[in-house]
N, C-alpha and C positions, 0 to 999 in steps of 0.2 A: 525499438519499435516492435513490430511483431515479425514473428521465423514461424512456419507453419511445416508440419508434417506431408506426406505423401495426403491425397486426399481420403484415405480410406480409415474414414470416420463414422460413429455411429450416426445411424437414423432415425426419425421422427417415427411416432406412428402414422397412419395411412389415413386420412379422412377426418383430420383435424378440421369443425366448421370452428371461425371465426366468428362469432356474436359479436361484438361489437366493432362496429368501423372505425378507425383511426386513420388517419392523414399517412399517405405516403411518406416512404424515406428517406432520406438524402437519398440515397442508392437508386429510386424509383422503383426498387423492388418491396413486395407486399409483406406489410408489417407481422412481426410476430409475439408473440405471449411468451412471454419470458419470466420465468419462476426463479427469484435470486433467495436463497436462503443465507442470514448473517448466523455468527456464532451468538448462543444467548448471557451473552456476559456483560456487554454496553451496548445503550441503543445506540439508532441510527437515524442521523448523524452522532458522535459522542459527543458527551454534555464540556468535557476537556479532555482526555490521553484516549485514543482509539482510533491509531492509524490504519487496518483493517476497517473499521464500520467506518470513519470517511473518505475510506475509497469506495465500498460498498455504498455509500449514498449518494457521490458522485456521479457511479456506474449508472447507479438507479437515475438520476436526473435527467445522465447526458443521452442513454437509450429512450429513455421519452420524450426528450427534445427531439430524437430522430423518427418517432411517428410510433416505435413499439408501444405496447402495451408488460406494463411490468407490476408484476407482484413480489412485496418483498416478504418471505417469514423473518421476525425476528421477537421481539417482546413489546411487550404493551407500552413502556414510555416513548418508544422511536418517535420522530416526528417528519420522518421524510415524506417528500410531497409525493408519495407515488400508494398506491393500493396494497394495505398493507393486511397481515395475516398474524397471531402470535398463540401459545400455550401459556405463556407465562408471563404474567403485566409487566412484572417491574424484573429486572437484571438477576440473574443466577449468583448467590454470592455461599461460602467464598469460588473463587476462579478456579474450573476444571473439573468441579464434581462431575462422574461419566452417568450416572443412572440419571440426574434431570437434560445433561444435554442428550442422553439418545433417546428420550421421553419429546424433548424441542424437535430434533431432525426426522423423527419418525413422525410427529405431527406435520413439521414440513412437509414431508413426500407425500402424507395424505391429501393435504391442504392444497395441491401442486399438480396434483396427477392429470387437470387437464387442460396444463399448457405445455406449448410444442418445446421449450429446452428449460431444463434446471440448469443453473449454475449456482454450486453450491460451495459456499467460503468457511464449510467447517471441514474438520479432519474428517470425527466420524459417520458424517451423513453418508458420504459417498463409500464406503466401506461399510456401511450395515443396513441401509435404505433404498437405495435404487431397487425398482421391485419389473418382473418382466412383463415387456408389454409397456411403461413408461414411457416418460418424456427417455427422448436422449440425457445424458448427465456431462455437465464441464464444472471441472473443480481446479481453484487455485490453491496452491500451496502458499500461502502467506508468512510460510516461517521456513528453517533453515533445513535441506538435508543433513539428517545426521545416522548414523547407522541405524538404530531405530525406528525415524519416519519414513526413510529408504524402502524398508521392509513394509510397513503401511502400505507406502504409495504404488510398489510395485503392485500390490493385490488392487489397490483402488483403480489403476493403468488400466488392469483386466475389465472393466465395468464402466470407466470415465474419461476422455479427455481430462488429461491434468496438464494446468499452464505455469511454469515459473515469470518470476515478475524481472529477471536479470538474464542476460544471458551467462554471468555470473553462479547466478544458482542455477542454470539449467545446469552449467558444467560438473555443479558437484552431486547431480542427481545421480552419479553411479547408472544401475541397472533401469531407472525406472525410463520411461519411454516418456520423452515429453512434447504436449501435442505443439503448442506457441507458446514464445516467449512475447511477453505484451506487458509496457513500462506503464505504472501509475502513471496518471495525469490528475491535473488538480484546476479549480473553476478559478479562473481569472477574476471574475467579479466580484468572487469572495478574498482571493489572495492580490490585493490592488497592489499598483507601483507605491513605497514608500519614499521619505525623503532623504534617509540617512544622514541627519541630520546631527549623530549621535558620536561623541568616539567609543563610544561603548562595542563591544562586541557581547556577541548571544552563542547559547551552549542553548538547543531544546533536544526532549530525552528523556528516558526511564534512567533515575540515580541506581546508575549499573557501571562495575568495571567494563564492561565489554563496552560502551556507549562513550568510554574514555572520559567523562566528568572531572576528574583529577586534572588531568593532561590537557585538560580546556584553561582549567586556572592555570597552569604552570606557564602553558602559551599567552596568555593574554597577560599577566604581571611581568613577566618575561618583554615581552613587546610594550609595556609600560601603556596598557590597556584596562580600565575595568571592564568583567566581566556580569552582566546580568546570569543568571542561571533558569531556564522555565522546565520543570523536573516533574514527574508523577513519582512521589515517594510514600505508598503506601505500606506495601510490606515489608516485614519483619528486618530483612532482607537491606531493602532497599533504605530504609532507616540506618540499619547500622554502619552499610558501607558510606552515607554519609557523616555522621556522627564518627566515625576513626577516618577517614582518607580527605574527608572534601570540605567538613567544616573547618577543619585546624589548615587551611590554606585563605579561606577566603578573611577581607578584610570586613570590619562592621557593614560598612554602608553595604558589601556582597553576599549578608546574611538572609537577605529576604529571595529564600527559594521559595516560589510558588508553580501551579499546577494550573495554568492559566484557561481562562474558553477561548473561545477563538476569535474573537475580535479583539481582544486583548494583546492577545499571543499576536496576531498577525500586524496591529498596532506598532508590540514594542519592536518585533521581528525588523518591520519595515522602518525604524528608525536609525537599527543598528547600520554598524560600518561592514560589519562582517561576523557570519554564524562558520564557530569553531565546531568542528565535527571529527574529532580525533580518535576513531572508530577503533577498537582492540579487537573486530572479529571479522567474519567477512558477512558483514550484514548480506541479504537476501536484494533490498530494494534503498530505501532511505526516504522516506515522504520529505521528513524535515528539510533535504537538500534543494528539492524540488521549489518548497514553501515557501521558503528563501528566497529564493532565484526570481521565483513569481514577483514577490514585494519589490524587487530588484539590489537585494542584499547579495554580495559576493559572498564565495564559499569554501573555507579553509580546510580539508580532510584529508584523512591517509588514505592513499591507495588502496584500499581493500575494497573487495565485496565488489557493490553495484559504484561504490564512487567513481572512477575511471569511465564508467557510461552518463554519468548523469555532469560532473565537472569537466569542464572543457579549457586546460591550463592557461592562463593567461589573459582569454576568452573572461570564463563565468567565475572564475576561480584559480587555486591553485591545491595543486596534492602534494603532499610531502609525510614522509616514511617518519622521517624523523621531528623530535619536539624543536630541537636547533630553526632545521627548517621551515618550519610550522612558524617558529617566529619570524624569520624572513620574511617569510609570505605574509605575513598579516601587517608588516610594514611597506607591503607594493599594493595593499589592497585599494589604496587611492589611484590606482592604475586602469581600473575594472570601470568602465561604461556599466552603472547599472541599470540603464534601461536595453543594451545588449543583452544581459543576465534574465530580461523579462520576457525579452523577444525569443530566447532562447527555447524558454518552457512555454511561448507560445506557439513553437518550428513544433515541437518536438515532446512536450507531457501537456498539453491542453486536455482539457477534461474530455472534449471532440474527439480528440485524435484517440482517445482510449477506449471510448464509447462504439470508435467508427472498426478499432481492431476488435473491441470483440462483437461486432458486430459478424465480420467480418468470418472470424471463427465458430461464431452461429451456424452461419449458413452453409461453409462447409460440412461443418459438421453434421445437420439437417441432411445433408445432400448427396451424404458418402455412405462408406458400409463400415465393416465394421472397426474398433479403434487398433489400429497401427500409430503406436506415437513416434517423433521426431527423436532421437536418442540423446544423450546429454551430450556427448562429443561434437556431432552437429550442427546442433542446440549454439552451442559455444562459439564454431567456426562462422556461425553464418549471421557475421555482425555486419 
C-alpha cells in the first residue's frame, strides 16, 4: 500500500485559480490539476509490452474518475481518455536516445507549468526540468536501484518527491530518501475473472534471463504442463537469448511466441491454470503478477523483489526459490480459489486504491514544505 514520509513536503505555488469546475472528490476535498508526464518511447496506454505507460494510463483514468482534472505529456499516438499534450507524434525509436527525450520533458515542464503537481515517470525530467517557482514535482522510479540510478535519484530527492512501487525497492535505494511507497493497481474491467479452463500454464515477459523464461519451460514440462509463452522480443539481445536458451527447450505446438495486445493477453492469461514467473532478479514491482491474479489465474514465482508483497502462499499462489519446488507448487495449483486470487487485487492493487494513494501523496505534498524523504530503511520496515 502506501508508507509516507514526515510531512515536510514540497509546495504548490500560491494563488493557483482553477478555470474549469470538475466534480468533487471522493475525498470531498477540491479537485486538482495534475500534470503526469510519460517517457517518450510507447504511447499511452501501450499498443502491446509497456508496463510503465499502463500504469501511467491507469493513474490518468483512476485520478479522473475521482473528480481531478489531469493532463498527460506523452507523444502523439497515445490514446488515453484524459487531456493530452505531446512534441513528438509517433514514439522515440530506437529506445533511450538522451537529446530527443530531454527535448520531450523540457517540452513537458513548459506545457505543465500551470498546474498545481507534476508527476513525472521519466528519469530525466525531474533531474534537468523542474524550473523555480513551478508546480511541486513527484517522480516515480519505475526501474531498479542500481549504483548508478542511486546517484541520479539522490540529486532528483533534492528537487522531487521520488516514490518506489515495492517496499522492496524502497529498501535497496541506499542513500536516496524516499517520499511513499505506493503498489501498481490495475482496472478490474479490463482485467475480468477468467475461466481457467485450460491445463496450460502462461510465462508473460520481456525474452530476458533475468525474467527466468527458461526456468518457466523447465517448470511446466517438468510438471507435465505445456507452456504458452506471451514475450516482447525485439532486440538484438532479446532474439538471441531466445534463439540459444529457450527455443531448443520448447516443443512445436510451444513455438508460437508472440507479443500479444491486451485483450488477447488477458483472454489467453484468464484461461491459463497458472502464470509461471520464475524471476532471476529482484524485480522493482511485477504488473504481470497483479494481471493474473485479476483474471483470477494463481501465481507461481520466486521469492525475489516485490513477489513476497504481491503472492500470498497458499492464498493467491505459491513462492518457491527453487525449480524442484516450483514444480510442486504448480501441481497444488488446483488448490487456489481463483476468484480469492481476484478478490485479492480487488482488497489491495485496484486501479482505485492506487489512484486514491497518490492522491493521497498529492496533497501532502501540496501541503507541506520542503522535500524531507522517508529513507530506504524505513521505507522497508513500515510494511
Amino acid at each position: 500500500m502506501t508508507t509516507y514520509a514526515t510531512p515536510d513536503l514540497p509546495t504548490s505555488r500560491s494563488g493557483i485559480r482553477r478555470e474549469t469546475p470538475v466534480a468533487a472528490t471522493a475525498s470531498n476535498a477540491a479537485p486538482l490539476r495534475i500534470g503526469l508526464i510519460a517517457p517518450p518511447w510507447i504511447p499511452v496506454p501501450p499498443p502491446a509490452y509497456g508496463g510503465t505507460e499502463a500504469v501511467i494510463a491507469d493513474l490518468a483514468r483512476g485520478l479522473t474518475e475521482r473528480g481531478h482534472h489531469v493532463e498527460l505529456f506523452t507523444v502523439g499516438a497515445s490514446s488515453c481518455p484524459v487531456s493530452r499534450g505531446h512534441l513528438f507524434e509517433t514514439p522515440i525509436e530506437p529506445f533511450g536516445q538522451s537529446v530527443p527525450e530531454a527535448a520531450h520533458v523540457l517540452a513537458a515542464y513548459e506545457a505543465l507549468h500551470h498546474v498545481d503537481i507534476i508527476h513525472d515517470h521519466t528519469v530525466l525530467g525531474p533531474l534537468v526540468a523542474p524550473r523555480a517557482g513551478g508546480p511541486p514535482v513527484v517522480t516515480t522510479n519505475h526501474g531498479p536501484f542500481t549504483p548508478l540510478t542511486r546517484r541520479i535519484f539522490e540529486e532528483i530527492a533534492r528537487r522531487a518527491a521520488v516514490v518506489a512501487i515495492s517496499h522492496d525497492h524502497a529498501s535497496r535505494a541506499g542513500d536516496v530518501p524516499i517520499t511513499a511507497v505506493i503498489h501498481h493497481g490495475v482496472d478490474l474491467d479490463t482485467y475480468r475473472l477468467g475461466p481457467g479452463n485450460h491445463d496450460h500454464l502462461v510465462f508473460v515477459g520481456r525474452m530476458s534471463p533475468d525474467k527466468g523464461v527458461a526456468a518457466a519451460v523447465r517448470i511446466a514440462h517438468a510438471a507435465g504442463r505445456p507452456l504458452r509463452i506471451v514475450s516482447k522480443m525485439r532486440e538484438p539481445e532479446e532474439v538471441e537469448y531466445f534463439r540459444t536458451s529457450v527455443r531448443p527447450l520448447l516443443s512445436r505446438a510451444e513455438d508460437d511466441v508472440a507479443e500479444l495486445a491486451t485483450a488477447e493477453r488477458v483472454e489467453l492469461v484468464g484461461q491459463s491454470a497458472g502464470l509461471v514467473n520464475p524471476i532471476a532478479w529482484p524485480e522493482p514491482f511485477g504488473l504481470v503478477m497483479i494481471e493474473a491474479l485479476a483474471t483470477g489465474t494463481p501465481v507461481v514465482a520466486r521469492p525475489m523483489g516485490a513477489a513476497p508483497e504481491i503472492v500470498t502462499p497458499g492464498r493467491t499462489g505459491f513462492l518457491a526459490d527453487l525449480e524442484t519446488d516450483a514444480v510442486a507448487a504448480v501441481r497444488r495449483l488446483d488448490t487456489i480459489d481463483r476468484a480469492t486470487c481476484r478478490s485479492e487485487v480487488s482488497r489491495r492493487f485496484s486501479l482505485q486504491r492506487m489512484a486514491a494513494d497518490h492522491e493521497d501523496l498529492y496533497r501532502r505534498v501540496l501541503s507541506s514544505g520542503p522535500v524531507v524523504g522517508l529513507t530506504s530503511r524505513r521505507a522497508a520496515r513500515a510494511r
